[in-house]
N, C-alpha and C positions, 0 to 999 in steps of 0.2 A: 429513486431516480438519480440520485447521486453518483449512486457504485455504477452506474450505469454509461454515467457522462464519462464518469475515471476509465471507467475499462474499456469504451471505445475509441476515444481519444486521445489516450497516451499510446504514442506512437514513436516511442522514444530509439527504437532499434532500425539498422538500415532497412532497405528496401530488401534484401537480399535473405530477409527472415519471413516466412509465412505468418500471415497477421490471423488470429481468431481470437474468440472470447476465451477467457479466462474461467476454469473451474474453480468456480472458491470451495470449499467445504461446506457443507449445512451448517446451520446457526452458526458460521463465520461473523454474520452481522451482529450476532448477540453483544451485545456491550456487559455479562455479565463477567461472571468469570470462568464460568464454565465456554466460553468463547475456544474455538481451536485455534484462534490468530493471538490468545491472550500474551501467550512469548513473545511474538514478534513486537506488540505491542510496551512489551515490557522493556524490547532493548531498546525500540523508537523512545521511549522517556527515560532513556539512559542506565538503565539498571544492569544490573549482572544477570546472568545466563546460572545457577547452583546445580551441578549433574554429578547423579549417583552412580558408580558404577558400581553391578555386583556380579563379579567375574567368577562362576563356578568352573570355571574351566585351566584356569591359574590364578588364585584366591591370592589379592595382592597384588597383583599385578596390572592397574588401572593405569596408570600412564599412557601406554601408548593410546590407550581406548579414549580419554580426555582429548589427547591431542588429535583423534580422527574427529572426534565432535567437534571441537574447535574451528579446524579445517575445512571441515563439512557447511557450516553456520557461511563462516567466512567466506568460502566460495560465491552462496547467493548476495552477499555485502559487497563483493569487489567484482563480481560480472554487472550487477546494478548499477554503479557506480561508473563502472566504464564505457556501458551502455549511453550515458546519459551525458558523461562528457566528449565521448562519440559526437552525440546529435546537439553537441552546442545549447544542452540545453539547463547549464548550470542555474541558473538564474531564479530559473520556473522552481525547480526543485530545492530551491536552496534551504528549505525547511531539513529536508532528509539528507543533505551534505554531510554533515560535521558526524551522524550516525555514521553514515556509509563509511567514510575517513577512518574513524576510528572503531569498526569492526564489531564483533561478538566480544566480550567480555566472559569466559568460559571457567567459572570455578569449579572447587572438588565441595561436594557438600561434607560436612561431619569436618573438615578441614578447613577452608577458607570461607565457609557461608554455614548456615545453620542448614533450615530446610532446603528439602530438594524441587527445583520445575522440572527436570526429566531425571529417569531413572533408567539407566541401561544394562539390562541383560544380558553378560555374556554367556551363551550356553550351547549344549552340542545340539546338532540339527535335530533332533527327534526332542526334545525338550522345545525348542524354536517353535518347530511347525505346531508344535500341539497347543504353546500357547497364543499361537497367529492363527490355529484354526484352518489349515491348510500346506499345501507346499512351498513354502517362504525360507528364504534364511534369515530375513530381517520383517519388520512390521513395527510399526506405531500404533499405540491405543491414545490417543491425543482426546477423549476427553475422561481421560483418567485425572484425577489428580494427587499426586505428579503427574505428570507425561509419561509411558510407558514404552520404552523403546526394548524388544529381544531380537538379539543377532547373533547370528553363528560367524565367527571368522575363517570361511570354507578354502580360505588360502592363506591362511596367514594372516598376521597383521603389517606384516612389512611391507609387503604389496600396496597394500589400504596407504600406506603414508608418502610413498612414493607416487601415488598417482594413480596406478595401474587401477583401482576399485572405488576409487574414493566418491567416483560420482553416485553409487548407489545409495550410499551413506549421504549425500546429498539430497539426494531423492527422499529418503526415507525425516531428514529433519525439515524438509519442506513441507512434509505434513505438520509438523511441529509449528510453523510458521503459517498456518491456514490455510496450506496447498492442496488441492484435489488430484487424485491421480486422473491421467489426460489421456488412458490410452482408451483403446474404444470400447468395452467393455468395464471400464472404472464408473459405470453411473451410479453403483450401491453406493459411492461416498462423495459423490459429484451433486453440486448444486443444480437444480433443473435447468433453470436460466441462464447459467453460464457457460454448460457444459458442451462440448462440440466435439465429436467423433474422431474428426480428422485431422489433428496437430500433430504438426511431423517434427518441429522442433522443441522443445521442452524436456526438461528434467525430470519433468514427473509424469513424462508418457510411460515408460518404464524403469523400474529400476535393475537398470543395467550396466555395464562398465563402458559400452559405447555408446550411451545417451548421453546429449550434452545439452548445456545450456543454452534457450533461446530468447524470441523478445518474447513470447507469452510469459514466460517465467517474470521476465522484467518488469512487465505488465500487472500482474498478477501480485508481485511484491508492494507495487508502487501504491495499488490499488487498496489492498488491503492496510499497508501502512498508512492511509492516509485516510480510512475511516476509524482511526479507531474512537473511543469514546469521549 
């Protein structure tokens, strides 16, 4: 009943955003660890973000790939964040403030952190889709442990850092943070009860480079961040 009060009553984005429920993931609720919100959970208690990258496509050359994860995280931390000091509603939230402020904390595993929470695959598209099980250039296996993220960089990575793609890659670590895809045939990994057909604003309607972030996104962060265990 909880998730329930959270998700129809934070209303934190203008009126100018379409209001629906929020797709959380299956066993989003789980308080184990096998939870698909347990990242999200892990940066709300302030911890670091450890990502593997294994780039067979330029072996060594993980940087710029870090820095799209990074960017990606961060995106859903500072649209959150400005949503909320938008609607004047610092106050309410002021638990998730000091997170929001200070962002994703994004290391290299084998480097700055021991084990890995996501593992990213850089690979060519027919490597990609075979192991996303379809026509994908990216996908998440989020209850892997680690996190399994394989992506193709079908333009470049330069693109990706400037902006021009970056939301897909957004898309894609929102699942990493408990997110269900919201477009209307997403129910194979959409919560029953949350899920709603028709969300026209959201990040995780598609992942695409013109999908932007909305309030269900916001919604949906706030909500989950604030069950966790």
């Amino acid at each position: 009943m909880k998730k329930l009060v959270w998700l129809f009553l934070l209303l934190v984005c203008s009126a100018a955003y379409a209001k629906a429920p929020f797709g959380l993931l299956t066993n989003v609720e789980n308080p184990g660890d096998s939870s698909p919100a347990r990242l999200l959970r892990k940066i709300i208690s302030g911890e670091r973000i450890c990502v593997q990258v294994d780039n067979s496509l330029e072996p060594g050359n993980n940087a710029p790939y870090l820095e799209m994860i990074k960017q990606g995280y961060n995106e859903w931390f500072s649209h959150t964040l400005k949503a909320i000091e938008d609607a004047g509603r610092q106050e309410e939230f002021a638990d998730l403030l000091p997170y929001l402020k200070q962002g994703v904390q994004v290391k290299e595993a084998g480097v700055d952190c021991s084990g890995a929470d996501l593992v990213v695959y850089v690979q060519s598209l027919r490597e990609v889709r075979a192991n996303c099980k379809g026509p994908a250039i990216s996908c998440v296996l989020m209850l892997q442990d680690p996190m399994l993220m394989f992506f193709y960089p079908f333009e470049g990575v330069k693109s990706w850092l400037v902006g021009g793609k970056q939301n897909i890659i957004s898309h894609e670590l929102g699942h990493t943070l408990g997110m269900a895809d919201q477009y209307k045939y997403g129910r194979n990994n959409s919560h029953e009860i949350y899920h709603t057909p028709d969300i026209k604003q959201s990040i995780m309607r598609e992942g695409s480079p013109l999908t932007k972030f909305g309030c269900d996104d916001v919604d949906g962060f706030i909500t989950t961040a604030h069950n966790k265990p």
